[in-house]
N, C-alpha and C positions, 0 to 999 in steps of 0.2 A: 529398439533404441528410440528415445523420444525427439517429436519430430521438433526442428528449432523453432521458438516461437518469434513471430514478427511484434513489436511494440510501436505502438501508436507515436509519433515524434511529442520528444520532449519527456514522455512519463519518468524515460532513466536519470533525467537529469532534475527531474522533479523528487526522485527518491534520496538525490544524492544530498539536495536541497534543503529536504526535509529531514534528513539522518543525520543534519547537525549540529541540531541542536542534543542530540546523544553524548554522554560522556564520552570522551576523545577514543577511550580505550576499547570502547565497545559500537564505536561508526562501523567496520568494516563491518560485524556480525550484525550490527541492525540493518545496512544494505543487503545485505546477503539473502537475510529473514524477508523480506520486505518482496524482497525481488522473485522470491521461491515462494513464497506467497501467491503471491500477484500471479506466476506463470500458472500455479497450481489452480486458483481461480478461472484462468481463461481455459485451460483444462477440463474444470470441470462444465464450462459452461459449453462445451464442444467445438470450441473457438480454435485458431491458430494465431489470433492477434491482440495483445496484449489491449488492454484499454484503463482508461480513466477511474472507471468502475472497480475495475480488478484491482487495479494498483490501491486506491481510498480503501478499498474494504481489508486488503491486508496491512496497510496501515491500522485501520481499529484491531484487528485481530490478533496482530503482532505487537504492540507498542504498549508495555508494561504500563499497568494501572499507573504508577505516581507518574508518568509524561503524558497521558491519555490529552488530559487540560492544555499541556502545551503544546499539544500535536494539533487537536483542534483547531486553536488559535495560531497556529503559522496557518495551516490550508487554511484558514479564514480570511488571512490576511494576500492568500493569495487567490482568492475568490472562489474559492471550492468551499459547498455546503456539505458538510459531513453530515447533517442532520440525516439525511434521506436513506442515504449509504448505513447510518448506526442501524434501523430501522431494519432494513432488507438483511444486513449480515446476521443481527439481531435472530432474526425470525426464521432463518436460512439454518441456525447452529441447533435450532432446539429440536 
């Protein structure tokens, strides 16, 4: 059984944040994606605590090419640099 993962304060409510600008119909499943993600991330990185890193990269990962641009531009506007994050997921999948 997988062990429960700890999250850095704030990243859930940062996912909730950011999966609103999702059509209404499909919020829950982009939380959901987002969040399995993200734990999967900390996961693989041998971690037990969710982080900033983990959550941005299953954001690029998970967030359908046509929202990609306005995915960015919320974390931008909430001073998170996706640049760096594109870069590492980028290179990490190939």
């Amino acid at each position: 059984m997988p062990t429960k993962l700890e999250w850095d304060q704030g990243l859930e409510e940062l996912i909730n944040e950011q999966t609103l600008f999702a059509p209404k119909m499909f919020r829950s499943i982009a939380r959901r994606s987002v969040k399995s993600q993200a734990e999967s991330n900390t996961r693989n990185r041998g971690s037990d605590k969710v982080e900033m890193e983990d959550v941005i990269r299953s954001f690029i990962a998970v967030t359908p090419k046509k929202y990609q641009a306005e995915m960015r531009k919320k974390l931008k506007a909430k001073g998170i640099n996706v640049e760096g994050y594109e870069r590492s997921a980028s290179t990490k999948s190939r």
